[in-house]
Every structure is written in C-alpha cells, then in structure tokens.
LOKE-954128 format. One line per 5 residues: number of its first residue (from 1); their letters; for each residue x, y, z of C-alpha. Coordinates in Angstrom, 3 decimals, m for minus. Layout:
// LOKE-954128
NUM) A) X,Y,Z | ...
END
This chain:
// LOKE-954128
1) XXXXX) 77.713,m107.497,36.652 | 79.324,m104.245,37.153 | 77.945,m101.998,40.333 | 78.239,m98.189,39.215 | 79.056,m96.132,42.291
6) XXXXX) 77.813,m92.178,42.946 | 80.349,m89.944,43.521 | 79.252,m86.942,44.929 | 81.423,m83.278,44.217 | 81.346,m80.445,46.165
11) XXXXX) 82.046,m77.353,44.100 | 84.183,m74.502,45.971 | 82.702,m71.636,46.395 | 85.033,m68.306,46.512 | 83.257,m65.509,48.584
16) XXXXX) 84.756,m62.079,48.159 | 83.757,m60.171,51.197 | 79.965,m59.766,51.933 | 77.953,m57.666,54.189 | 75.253,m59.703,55.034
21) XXXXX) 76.575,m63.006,52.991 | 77.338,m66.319,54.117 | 80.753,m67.567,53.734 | 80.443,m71.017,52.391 | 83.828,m73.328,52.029
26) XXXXX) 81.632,m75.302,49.588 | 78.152,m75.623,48.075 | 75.298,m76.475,50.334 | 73.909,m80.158,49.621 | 70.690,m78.726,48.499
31) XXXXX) 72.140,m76.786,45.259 | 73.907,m79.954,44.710 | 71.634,m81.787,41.996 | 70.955,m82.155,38.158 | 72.233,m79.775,35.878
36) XXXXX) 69.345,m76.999,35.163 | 69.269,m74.775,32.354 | 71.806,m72.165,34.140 | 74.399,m75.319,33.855 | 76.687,m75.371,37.114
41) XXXXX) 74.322,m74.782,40.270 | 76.794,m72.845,42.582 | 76.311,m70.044,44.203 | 76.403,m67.961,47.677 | 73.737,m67.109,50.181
46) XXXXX) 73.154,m63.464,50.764 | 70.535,m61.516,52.704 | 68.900,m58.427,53.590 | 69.365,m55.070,52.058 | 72.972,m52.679,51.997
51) XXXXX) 75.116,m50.632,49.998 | 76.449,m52.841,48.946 | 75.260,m56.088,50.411 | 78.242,m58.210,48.740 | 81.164,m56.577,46.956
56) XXXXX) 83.151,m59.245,45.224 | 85.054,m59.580,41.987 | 84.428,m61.835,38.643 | 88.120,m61.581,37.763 | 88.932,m65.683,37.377
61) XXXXX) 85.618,m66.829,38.257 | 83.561,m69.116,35.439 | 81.408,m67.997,32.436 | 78.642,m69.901,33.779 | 75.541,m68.136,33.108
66) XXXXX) 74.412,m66.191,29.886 | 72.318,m62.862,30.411 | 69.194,m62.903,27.326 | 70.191,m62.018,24.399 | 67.570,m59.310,24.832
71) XXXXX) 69.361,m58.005,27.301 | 73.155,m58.101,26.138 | 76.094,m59.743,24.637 | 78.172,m59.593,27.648 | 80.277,m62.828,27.614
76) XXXXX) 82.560,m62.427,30.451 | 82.877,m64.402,33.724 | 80.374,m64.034,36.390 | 79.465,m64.963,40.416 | 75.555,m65.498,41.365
81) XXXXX) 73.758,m65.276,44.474 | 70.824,m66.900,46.291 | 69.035,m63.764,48.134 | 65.689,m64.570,50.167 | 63.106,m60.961,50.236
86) XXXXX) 63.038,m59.896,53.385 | 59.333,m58.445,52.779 | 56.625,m58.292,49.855 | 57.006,m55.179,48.319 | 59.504,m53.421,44.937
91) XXXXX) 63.769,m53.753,45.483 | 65.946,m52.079,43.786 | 69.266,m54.151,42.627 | 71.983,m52.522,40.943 | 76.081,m52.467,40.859
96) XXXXX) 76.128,m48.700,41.009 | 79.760,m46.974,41.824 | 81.317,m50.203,40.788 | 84.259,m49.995,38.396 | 83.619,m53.248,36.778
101) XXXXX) 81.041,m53.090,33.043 | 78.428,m55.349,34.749 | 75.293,m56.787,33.283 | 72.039,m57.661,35.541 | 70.188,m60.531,35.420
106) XXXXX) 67.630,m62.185,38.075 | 65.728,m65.304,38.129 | 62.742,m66.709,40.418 | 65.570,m69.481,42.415 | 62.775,m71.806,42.433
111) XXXXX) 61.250,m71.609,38.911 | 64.016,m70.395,36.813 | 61.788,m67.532,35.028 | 63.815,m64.665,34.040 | 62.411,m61.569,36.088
116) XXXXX) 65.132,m59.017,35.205 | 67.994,m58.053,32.843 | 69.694,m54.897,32.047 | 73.465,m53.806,31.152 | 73.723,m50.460,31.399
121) XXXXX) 71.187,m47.662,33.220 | 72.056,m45.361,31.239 | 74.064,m44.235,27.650 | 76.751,m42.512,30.296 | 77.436,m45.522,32.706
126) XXXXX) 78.897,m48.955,32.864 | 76.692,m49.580,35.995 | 73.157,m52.024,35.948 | 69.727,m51.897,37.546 | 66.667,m53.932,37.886
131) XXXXX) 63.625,m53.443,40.009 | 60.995,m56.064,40.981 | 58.242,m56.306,42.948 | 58.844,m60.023,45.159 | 56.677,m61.731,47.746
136) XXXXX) 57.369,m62.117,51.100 | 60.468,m64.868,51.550 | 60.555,m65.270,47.919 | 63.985,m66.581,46.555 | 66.069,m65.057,44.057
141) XXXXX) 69.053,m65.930,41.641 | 70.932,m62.918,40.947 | 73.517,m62.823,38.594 | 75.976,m60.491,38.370 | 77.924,m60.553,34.681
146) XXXXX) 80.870,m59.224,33.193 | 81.329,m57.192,29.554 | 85.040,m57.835,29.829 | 86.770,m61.100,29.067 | 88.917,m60.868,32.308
151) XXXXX) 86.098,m59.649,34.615 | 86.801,m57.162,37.581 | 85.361,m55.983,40.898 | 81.678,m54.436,41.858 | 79.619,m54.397,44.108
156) XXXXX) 76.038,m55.654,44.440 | 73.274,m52.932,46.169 | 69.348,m54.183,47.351 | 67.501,m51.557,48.697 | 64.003,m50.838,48.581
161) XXXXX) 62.986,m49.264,45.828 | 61.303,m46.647,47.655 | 58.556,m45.869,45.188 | 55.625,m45.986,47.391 | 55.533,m41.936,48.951
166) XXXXX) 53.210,m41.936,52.013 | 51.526,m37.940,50.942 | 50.750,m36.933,47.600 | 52.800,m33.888,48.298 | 55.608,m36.039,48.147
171) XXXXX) 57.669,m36.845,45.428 | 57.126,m40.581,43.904 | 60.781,m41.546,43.608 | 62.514,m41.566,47.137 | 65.525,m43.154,48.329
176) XXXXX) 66.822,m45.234,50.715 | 68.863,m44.269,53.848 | 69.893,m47.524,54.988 | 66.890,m47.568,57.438 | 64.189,m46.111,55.894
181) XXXXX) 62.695,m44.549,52.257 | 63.096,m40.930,52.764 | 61.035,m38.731,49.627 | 61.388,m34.989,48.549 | 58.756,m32.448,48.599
186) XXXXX) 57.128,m31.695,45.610 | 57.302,m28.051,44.081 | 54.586,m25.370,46.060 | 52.168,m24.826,44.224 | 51.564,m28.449,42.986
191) XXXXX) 47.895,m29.526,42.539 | 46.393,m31.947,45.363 | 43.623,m32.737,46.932 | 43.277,m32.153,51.026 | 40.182,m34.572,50.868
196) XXXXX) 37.915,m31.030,52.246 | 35.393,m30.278,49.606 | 34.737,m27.086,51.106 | 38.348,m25.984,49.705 | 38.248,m25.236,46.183
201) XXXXX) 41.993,m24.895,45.576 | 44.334,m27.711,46.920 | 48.323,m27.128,46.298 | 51.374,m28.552,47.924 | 52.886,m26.326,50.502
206) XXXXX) 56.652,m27.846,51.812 | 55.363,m31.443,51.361 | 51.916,m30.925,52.850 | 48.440,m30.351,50.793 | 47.320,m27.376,52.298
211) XXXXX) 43.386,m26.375,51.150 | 42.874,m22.761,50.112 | 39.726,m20.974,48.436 | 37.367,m21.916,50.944 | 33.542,m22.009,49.628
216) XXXXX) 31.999,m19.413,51.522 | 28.090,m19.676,52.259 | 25.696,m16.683,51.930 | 22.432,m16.432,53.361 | 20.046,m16.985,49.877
221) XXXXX) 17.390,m14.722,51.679 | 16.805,m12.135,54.161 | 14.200,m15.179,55.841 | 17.459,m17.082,55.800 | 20.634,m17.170,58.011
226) XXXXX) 24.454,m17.918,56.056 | 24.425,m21.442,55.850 | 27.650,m23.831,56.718 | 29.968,m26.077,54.322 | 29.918,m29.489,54.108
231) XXXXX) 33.649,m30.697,53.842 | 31.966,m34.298,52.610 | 30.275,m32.717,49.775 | 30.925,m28.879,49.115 | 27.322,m28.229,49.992
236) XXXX) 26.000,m24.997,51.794 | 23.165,m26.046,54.417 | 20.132,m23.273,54.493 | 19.470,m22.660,57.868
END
C-alpha cells in the first residue's frame, strides 16, 4: 500500500513598507489551511489606526480576490490585510491621495461576510472608502484591489470615523488628527436645546448652545409676589 505524505507550503508574503504592519517572511501557520471562498489565504498583519497605516503597491502581486460584482468590475491584482479593531465603535478605511484606481472591499476575517465595498467616493476620484461600525478586537480582511491590469501603489488609511460630536453645537462629521476626532462649530444661530426650559430660544453660539428669551414671571395679582422659573419645566411658581 502506498503512504501519501503532507507537504506543507509556506506562501511568501511581500510587505511594502507599513506603519504599524508586521513584516512577515512567510504566512503565519494559522492562515495556512483549506482553501476558503477568497481562494489563496495570504495575507499581512496590520494594526491600529494612521495615515496611512500600510502604503504598499499591487504592481506584480496576484489577482486573488474578486470585489462583488455590486461593487465593481475591477480585475486587477491585489494585496489583503488582517487588521484587529482596536475599540468598538465606526472606522473609516479608505486609499485617499493614492495614485493607484483602487477598489475597497472588507470582510468579517472570521466569518467571511462581506461588510464593505466601494470603488470610487466620488464621480471626480480614483480613490475608495468604506465605513463600519466593528466590535471591540474584532478581525478584519481588507482588501485592497486594482482597476488596472498592471496594478500600482496606494496607500491604506483607518481612522476613526469621527461621527460621534460630543455637543449638539457641533458639527456631525469631524475628523481625525492622528490623536483625537476634532469637529467644527456649527453656524450661530443654529437651533438647540440648552436643556433650561426657562429659555425659550436655544441657538448655537461658536460651538456652544447658549439659551436666550428667558420666560419672565409676573406677579398674577397685587395679593401675589413675581413668581420664579422652573428650568425643569418652564413653570412660574405663585408665591
């Protein structure tokens, strides 16, 4: 009888420069394993957030993974990463002020499920960008595409997506400094609420809800004295 041996090939792994990546001479033995649906299983480990966290370049790499049709027809070469969230919350992951026509597309590491695709933000640019809300230490495959046949350089940004202002006099679409979200003022004047009842005309005033109008209580007899404001419920008491 014949004895059939197990070979076991470790797939190269070309890293391109990283911020944050791990340079990796060959696969890990844990993304060594049957064939999934994304066909060959390498990739390389990145981490936390940055402008760019990677930069790299699909020029020679493999066609290995194809974005939805739903999404685009972009049949180029392309590199994927493994990125772990560094906190529950929304990222932002795009290839912005890259040169290379990229398409997006991100998949739970674990489960496979397509979370994200797009090619192009915007009619004007070549650049892509998905946003998800993750879980704590949840793991991603991201997969960064090419239009063109021969590929070319970007670079991959996470950030977070900085959508979560902490005043309602502050704009809902911030951005993100490298440390922290930082959000413009909305326009004076803009409706709010200062949470005082007793103010009858809330507006924005540089990024703060200032109350204005104040109710003003009369006395509602001459056997009565002017009464106070209740900021919990805009009543006059009648002292």
């Amino acid at each position: 009888m014949k004895r059939l041996h197990a070979v076991l090939f470790l797939t190269p792994v070309f890293v391109w420069g990283a911020c944050g990546a791990e340079s990796e001479s060959e696969v890990p033995d844990d993304v060594l394993g049957m064939s999934d649906e994304f066909g060959s299983l390498a990739w390389t480990q990145i981490a936390g957030t940055g402008q760019p966290v990677i930069q790299g370049s699909t020029a020679g790499a493999a066609n290995e993974y194809a974005p939805p049709s739903s999404c685009s027809d972009g049949v180029g070469p392309d590199l994927s990463y493994r990125w772990t969230a560094p906190s529950a919350g929304a990222f932002t992951f795009d290839t912005v002020g890259s040169p290379l026509d990229t398409v997006l597309h991100i998949y739970d590491f674990s489960s496979t499920t397509l979370l994200g695709c797009n090619d192009d933000i915007a009619s004007n640019t070549y650049a892509s960008r998905v946003t998800l809300n993750v879980t704590a230490s949840q793991e991603l495959r991201i997969v960064v595409d090419s239009h063109a046949a021969n590929g070319g350089s970007f670079g991959l940004n996470i950030a977070p997506a900085c959508t979560t202002p902490p005043s309602q006099c502050l704009a809902q679409q911030g951005t993100w400094n490298g440390s922290a979200c930082t959000y413009p003022a909305k326009p004076n004047g803009s409706a709010c609420d200062d949470g005082n009842a007793c103010t009858q005309t809330d507006t924005c005033q540089s990024g703060t809800c200032t109350g204005g109008n104040p109710r003003v209580c009369t006395a509602q007899s001459q056997c009565h004295n002017a009464g106070t404001c209740n900021p919990s419920t805009g009543t006059c008491s009648n002292p």
